[in-house]
C-alpha positions in Angstrom: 27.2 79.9 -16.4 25.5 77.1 -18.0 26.7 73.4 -18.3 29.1 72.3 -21.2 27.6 69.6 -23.4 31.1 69.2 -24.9 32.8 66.5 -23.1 36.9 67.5 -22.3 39.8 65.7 -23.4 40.1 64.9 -19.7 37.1 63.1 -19.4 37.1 61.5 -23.2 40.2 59.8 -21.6 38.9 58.8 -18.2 35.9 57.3 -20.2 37.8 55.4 -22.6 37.6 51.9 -21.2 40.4 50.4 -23.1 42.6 53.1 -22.9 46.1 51.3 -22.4 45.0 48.2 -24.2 47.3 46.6 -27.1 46.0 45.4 -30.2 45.7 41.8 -30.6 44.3 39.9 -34.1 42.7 36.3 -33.7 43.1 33.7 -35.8 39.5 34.3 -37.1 40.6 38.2 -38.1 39.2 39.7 -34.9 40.8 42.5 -33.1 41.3 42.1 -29.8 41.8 44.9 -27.3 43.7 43.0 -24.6 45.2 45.4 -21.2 48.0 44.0 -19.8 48.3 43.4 -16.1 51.1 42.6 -13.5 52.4 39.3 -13.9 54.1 38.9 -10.7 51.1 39.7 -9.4 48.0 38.3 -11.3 45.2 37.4 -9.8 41.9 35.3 -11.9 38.7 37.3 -11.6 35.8 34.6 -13.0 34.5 37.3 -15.2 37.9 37.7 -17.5 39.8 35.9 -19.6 43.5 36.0 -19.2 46.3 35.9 -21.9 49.5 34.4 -21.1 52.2 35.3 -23.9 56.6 35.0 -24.5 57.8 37.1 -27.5 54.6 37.7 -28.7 53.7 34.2 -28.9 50.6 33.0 -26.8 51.3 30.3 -24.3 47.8 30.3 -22.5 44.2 31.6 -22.6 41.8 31.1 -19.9 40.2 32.0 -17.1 39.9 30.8 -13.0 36.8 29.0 -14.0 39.7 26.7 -16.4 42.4 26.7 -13.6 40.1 25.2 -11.1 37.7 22.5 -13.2 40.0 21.8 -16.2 43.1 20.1 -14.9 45.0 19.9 -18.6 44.4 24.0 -18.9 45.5 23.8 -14.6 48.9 22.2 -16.0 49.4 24.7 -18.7 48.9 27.6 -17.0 51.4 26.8 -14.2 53.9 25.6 -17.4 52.6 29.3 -18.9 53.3 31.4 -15.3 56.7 29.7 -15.5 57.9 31.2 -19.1 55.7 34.2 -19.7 56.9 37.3 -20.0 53.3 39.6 -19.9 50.3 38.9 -19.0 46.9 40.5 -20.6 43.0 40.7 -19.4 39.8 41.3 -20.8 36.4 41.1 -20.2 34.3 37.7 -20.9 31.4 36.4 -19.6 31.8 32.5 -18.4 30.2 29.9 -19.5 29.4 31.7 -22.7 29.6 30.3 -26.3 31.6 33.4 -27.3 34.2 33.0 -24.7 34.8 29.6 -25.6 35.0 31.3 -29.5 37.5 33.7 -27.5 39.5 31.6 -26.5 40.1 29.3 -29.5 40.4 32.6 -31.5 43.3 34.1 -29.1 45.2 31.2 -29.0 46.4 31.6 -32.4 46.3 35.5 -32.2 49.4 37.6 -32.9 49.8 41.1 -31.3 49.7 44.4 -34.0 52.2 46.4 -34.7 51.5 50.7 -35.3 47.8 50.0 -34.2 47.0 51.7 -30.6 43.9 52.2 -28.9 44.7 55.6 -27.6 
């Protein structure tokens, strides 16, 4: 027998990067596909941002780059860890323009309801 070319649902999911992700939209319109990620037990990679949120509401956006050299983002992140309820991820490069966009653009953003990434 010959190789499939048709990929299977199996590996359509495994493939899917953001599978698990919730919808988030910016205050600019974007769509954000935030995952979320253990909050008793988050830990700051330099290559993501992080999304700190209570009742849907943001509290904090940032990275370890703005824990360590920013010491107003450093004082609300640990006000943030204190009243947060869940904690999201995803990917941005740092010291880019656009994650600095990110940033400003998820501080505002509101999470979206019926709207799944499968």
């Amino acid at each position: 027998m010959g190789l499939s070319m048709v990929p299977s649902v199996a590996d359509a999911v495994t493939a899917w990067p953001l599978a698990g992700a919730l919808n988030w939209l910016g205050r600019s319109g974007q769509l954000y596909a935030l995952m979320p990620v253990s909050l008793p037990h988050l830990s700051l990679n330099d290559d993501d941002l992080y999304v700190l949120t209570h009742d849907g509401k943001v509290l904090w956006v940032g990275g370890a780059v703005d824990v360590v050299g920013d010491s107003a983002s450093r004082a609300r992140f640990r006000w943030a860890l204190e009243c947060a309820d869940h904690a999201y991820s995803l990917e941005a490069e740092p010291g880019s323009v656009e994650r600095l966009l990110m940033v400003w653009d998820l501080e505002a953003a509101e999470p979206v309801k019926g709207l799944c990434v499968a």
